[in-house]
PyMOL CGO cylinders between C-alpha atoms (Angstrom):
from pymol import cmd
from pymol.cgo import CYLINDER

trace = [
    CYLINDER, 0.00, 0.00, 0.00, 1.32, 3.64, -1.04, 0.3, 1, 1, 1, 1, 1, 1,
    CYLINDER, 1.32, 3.64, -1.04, 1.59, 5.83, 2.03, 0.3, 1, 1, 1, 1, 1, 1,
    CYLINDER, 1.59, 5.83, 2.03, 1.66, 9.67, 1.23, 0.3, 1, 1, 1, 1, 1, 1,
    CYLINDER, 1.66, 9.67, 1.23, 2.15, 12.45, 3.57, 0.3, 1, 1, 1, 1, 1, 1,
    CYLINDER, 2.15, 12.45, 3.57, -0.86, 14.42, 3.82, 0.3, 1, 1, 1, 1, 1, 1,
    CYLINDER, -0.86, 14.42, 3.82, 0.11, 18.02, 3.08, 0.3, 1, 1, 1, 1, 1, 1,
    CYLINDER, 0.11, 18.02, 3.08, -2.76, 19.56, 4.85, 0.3, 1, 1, 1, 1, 1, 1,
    CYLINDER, -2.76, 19.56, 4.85, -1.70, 17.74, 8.36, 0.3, 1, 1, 1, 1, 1, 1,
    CYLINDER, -1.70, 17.74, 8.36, 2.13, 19.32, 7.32, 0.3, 1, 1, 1, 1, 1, 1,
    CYLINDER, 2.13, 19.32, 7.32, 0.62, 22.82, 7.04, 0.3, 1, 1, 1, 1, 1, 1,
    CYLINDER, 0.62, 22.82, 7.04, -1.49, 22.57, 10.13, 0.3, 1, 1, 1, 1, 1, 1,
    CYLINDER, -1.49, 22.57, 10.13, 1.42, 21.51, 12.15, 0.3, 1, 1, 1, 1, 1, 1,
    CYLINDER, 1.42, 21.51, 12.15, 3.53, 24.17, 10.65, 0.3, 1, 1, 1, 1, 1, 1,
    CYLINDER, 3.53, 24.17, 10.65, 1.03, 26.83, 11.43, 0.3, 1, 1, 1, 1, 1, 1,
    CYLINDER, 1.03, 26.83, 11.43, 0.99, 26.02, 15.38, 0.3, 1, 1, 1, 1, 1, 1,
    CYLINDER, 0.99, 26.02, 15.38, 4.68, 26.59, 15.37, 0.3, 1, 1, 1, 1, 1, 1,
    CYLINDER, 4.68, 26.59, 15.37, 4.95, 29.60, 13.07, 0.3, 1, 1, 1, 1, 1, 1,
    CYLINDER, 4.95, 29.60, 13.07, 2.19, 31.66, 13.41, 0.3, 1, 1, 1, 1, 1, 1,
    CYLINDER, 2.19, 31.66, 13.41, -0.75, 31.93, 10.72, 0.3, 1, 1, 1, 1, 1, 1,
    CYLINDER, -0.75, 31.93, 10.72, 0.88, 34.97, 9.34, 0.3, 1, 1, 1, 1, 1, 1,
    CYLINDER, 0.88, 34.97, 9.34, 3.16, 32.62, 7.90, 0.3, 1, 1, 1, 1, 1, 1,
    CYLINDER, 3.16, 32.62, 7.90, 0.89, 30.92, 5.36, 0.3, 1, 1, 1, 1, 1, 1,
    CYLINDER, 0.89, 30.92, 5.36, 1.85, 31.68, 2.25, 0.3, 1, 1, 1, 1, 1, 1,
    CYLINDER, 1.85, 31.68, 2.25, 5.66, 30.98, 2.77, 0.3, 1, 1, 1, 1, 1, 1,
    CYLINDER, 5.66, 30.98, 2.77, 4.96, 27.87, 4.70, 0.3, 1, 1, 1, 1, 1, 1,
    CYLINDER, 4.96, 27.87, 4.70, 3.32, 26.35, 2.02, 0.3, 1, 1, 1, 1, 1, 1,
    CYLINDER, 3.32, 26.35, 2.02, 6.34, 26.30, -0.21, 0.3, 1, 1, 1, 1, 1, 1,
    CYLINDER, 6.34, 26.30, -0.21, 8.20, 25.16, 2.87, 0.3, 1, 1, 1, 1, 1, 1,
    CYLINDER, 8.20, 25.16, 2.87, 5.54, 22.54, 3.38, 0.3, 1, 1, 1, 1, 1, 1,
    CYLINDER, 5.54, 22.54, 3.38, 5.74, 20.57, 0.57, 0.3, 1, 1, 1, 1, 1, 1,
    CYLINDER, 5.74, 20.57, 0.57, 9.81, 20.63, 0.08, 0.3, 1, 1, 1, 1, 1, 1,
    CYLINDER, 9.81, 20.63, 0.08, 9.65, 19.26, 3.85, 0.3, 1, 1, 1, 1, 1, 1,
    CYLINDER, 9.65, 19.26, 3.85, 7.58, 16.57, 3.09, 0.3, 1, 1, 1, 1, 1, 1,
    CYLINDER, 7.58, 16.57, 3.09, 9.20, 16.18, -0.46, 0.3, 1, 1, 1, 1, 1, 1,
    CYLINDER, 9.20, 16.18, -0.46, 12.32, 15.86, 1.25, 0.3, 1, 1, 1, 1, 1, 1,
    CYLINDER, 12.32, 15.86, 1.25, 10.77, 12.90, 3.91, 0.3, 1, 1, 1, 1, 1, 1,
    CYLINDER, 10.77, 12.90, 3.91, 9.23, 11.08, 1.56, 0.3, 1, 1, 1, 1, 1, 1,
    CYLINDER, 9.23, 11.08, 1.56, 12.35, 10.56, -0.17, 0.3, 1, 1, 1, 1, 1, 1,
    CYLINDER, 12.35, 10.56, -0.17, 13.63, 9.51, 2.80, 0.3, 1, 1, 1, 1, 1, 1,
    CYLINDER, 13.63, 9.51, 2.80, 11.00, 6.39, 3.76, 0.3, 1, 1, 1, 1, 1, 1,
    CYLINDER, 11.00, 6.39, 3.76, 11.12, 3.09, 2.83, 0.3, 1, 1, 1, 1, 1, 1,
    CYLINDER, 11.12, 3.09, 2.83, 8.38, 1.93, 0.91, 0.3, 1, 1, 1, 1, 1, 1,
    CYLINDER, 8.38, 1.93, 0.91, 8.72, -1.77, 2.23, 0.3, 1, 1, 1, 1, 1, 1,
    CYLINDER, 8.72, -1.77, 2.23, 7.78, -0.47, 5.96, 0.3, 1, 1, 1, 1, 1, 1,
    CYLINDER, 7.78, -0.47, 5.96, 4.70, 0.08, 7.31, 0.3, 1, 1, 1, 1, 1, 1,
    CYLINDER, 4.70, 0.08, 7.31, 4.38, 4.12, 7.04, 0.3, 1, 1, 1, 1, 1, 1,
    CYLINDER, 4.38, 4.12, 7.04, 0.13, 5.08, 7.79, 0.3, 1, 1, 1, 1, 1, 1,
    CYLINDER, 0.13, 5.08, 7.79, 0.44, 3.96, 11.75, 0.3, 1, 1, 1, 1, 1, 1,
    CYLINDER, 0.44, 3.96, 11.75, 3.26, 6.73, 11.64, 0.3, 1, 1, 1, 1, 1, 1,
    CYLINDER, 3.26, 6.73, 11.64, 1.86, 9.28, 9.68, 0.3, 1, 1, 1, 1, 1, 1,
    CYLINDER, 1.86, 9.28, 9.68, 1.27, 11.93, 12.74, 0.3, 1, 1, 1, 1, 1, 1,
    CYLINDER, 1.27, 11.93, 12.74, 5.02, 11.64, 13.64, 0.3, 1, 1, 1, 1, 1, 1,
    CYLINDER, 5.02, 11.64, 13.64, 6.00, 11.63, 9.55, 0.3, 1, 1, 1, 1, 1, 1,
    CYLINDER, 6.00, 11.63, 9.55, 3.74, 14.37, 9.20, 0.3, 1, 1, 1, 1, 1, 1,
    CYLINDER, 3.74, 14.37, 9.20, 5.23, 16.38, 12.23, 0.3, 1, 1, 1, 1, 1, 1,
    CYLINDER, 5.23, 16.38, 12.23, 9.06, 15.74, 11.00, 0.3, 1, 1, 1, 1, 1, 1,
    CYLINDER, 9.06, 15.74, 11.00, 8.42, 17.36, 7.99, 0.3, 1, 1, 1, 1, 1, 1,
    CYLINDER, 8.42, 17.36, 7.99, 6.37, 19.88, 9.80, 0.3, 1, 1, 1, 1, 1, 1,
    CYLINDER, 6.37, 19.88, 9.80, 9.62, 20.57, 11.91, 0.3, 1, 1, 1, 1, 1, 1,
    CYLINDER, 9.62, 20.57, 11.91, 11.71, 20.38, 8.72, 0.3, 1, 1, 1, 1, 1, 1,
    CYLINDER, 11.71, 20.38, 8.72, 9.61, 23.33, 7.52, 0.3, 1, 1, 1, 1, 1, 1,
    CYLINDER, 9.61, 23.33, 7.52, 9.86, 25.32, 10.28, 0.3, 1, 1, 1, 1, 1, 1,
    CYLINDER, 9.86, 25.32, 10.28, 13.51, 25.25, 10.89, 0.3, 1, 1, 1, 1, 1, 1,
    CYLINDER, 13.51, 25.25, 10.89, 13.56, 26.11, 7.04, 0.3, 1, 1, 1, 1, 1, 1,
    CYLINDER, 13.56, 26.11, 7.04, 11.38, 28.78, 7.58, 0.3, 1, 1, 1, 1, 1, 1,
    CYLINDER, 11.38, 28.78, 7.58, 13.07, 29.99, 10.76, 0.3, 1, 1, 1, 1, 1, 1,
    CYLINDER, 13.07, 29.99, 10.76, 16.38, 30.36, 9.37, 0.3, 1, 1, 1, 1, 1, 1,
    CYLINDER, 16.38, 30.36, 9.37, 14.88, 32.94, 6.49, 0.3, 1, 1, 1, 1, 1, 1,
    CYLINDER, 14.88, 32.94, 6.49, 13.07, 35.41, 8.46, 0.3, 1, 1, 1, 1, 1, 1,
    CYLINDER, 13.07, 35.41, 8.46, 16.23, 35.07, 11.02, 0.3, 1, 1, 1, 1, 1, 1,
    CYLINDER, 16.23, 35.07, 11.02, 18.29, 37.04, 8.10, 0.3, 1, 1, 1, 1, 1, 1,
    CYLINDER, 18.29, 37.04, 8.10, 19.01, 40.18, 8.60, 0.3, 1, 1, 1, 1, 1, 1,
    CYLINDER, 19.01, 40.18, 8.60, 20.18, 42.49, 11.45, 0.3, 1, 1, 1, 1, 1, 1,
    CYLINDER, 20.18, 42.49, 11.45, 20.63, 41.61, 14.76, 0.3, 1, 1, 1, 1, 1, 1,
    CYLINDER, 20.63, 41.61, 14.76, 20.34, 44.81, 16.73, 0.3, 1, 1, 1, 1, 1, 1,
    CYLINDER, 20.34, 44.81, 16.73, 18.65, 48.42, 15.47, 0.3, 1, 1, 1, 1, 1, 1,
    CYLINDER, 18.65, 48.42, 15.47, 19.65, 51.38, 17.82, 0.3, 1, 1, 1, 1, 1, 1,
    CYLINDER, 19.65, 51.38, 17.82, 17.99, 54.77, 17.78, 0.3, 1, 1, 1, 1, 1, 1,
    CYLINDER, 17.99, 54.77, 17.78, 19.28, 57.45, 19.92, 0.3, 1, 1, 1, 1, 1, 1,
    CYLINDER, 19.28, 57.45, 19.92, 18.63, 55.58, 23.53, 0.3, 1, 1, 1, 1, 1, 1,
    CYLINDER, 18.63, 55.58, 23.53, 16.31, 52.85, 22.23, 0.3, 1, 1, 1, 1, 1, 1,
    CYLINDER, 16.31, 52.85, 22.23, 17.91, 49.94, 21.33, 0.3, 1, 1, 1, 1, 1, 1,
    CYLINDER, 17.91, 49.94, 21.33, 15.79, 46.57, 19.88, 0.3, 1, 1, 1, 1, 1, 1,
    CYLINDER, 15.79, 46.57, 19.88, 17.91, 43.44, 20.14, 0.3, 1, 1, 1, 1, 1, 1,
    CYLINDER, 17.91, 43.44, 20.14, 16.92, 40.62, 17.32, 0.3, 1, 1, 1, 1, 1, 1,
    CYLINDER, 16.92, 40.62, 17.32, 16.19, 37.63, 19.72, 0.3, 1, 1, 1, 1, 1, 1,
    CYLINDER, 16.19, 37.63, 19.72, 15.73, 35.13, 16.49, 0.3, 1, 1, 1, 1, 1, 1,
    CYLINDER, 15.73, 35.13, 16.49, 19.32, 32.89, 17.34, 0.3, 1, 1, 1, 1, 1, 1,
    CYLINDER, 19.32, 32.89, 17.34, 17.04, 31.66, 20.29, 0.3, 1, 1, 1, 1, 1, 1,
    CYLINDER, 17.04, 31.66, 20.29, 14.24, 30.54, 17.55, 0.3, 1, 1, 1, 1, 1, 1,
    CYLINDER, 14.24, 30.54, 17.55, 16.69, 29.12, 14.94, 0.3, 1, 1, 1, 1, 1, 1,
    CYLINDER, 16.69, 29.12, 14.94, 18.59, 26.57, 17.72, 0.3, 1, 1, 1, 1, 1, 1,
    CYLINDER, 18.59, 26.57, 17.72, 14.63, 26.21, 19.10, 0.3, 1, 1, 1, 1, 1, 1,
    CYLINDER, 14.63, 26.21, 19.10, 13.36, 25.26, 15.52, 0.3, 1, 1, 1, 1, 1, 1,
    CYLINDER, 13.36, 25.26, 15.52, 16.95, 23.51, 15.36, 0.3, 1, 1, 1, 1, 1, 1,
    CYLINDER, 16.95, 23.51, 15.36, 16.38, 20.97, 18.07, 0.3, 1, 1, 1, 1, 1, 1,
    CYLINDER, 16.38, 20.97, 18.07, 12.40, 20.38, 17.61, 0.3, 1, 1, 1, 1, 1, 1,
    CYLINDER, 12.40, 20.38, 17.61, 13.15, 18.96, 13.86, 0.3, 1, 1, 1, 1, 1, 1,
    CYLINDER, 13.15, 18.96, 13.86, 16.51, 17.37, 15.22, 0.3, 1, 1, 1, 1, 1, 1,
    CYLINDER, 16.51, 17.37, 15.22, 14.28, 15.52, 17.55, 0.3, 1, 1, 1, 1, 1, 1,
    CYLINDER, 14.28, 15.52, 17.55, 10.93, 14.56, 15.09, 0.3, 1, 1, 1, 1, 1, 1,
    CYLINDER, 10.93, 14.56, 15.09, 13.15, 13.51, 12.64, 0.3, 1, 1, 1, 1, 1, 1,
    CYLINDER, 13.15, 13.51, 12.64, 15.24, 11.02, 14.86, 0.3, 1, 1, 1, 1, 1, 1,
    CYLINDER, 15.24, 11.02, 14.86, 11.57, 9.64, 16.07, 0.3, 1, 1, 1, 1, 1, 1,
    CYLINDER, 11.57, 9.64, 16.07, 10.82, 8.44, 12.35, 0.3, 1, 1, 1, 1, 1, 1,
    CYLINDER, 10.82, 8.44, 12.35, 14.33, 7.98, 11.61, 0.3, 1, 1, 1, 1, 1, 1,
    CYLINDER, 14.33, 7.98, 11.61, 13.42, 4.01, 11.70, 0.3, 1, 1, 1, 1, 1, 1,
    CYLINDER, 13.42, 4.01, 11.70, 11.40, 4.24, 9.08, 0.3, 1, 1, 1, 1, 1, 1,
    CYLINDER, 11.40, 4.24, 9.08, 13.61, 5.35, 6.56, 0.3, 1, 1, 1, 1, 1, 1,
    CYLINDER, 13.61, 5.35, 6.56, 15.67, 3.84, 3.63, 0.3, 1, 1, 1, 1, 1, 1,
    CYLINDER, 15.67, 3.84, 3.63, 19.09, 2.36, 4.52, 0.3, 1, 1, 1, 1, 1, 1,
    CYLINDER, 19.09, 2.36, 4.52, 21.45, 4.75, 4.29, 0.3, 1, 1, 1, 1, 1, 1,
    CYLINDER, 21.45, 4.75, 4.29, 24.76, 3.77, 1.97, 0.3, 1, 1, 1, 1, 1, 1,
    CYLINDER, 24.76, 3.77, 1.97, 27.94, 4.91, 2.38, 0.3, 1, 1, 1, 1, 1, 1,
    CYLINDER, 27.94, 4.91, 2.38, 31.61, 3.84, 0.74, 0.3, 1, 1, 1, 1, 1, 1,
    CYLINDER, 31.61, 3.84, 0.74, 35.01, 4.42, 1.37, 0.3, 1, 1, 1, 1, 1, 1,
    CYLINDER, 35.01, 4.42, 1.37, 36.53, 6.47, -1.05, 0.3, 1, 1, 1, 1, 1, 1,
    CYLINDER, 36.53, 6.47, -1.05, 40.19, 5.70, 0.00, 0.3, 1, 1, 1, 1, 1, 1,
    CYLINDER, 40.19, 5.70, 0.00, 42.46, 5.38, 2.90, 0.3, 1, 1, 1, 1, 1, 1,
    CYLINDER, 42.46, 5.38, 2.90, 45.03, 7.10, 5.03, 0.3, 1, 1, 1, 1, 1, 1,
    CYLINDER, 45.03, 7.10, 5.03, 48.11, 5.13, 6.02, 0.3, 1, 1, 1, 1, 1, 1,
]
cmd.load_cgo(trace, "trace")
């Protein structure tokens, strides 16, 4: 059976971490996250009984993605005694650790990963 990760449940669980004024953006960020764990799972495993936790890794994907673009830019504005200190390095790590974390939950479900040696050191 084909599993596929429901891009409405992604958005929804983007939205409660990034706000609904982030809509439009987290769309696009939405579906490259899931994109991105799809590729990921293997098709021989039993995916649907996961699909919350699938569904929130790519979520978390998203918003880490998201996270580190509206973290660009400058980090402190100062105007004759006011100054307004960007606090968004506390969001990234934040954003950082929640995907670290949902993706390491599903990371059982995905394809073997490959590797080779390319040479050696004596």
């Amino acid at each position: 059976m084909d599993y596929t990760i429901s891009i409405d449940t992604v958005v929804d669980m983007f939205l409660s971490m990034a706000g609904d004024g982030s809509l439009n953006d987290g769309k696009v960020f939405c579906r490259t996250a899931a994109d991105t764990v799809n590729s990921w799972l293997d098709p021989k495993k039993e995916l649907a009984p996961h699909d919350r936790e699938i569904c929130y890794a790519a979520a978390c994907i998203a918003f880490y993605r998201y996270t580190l673009k509206i973290s660009c830019g400058c980090d402190t504005v100062k105007a004759g005694d006011i100054t307004v200190t960007d606090g968004s390095e506390n969001t990234v790590a934040y954003a950082k650790a929640l995907m670290s974390d949902a993706v390491q939950a599903v990371s059982a479900l995905f394809k073997p990963r490959r590797f080779a040696f390319l040479g050696t050191e004596v």
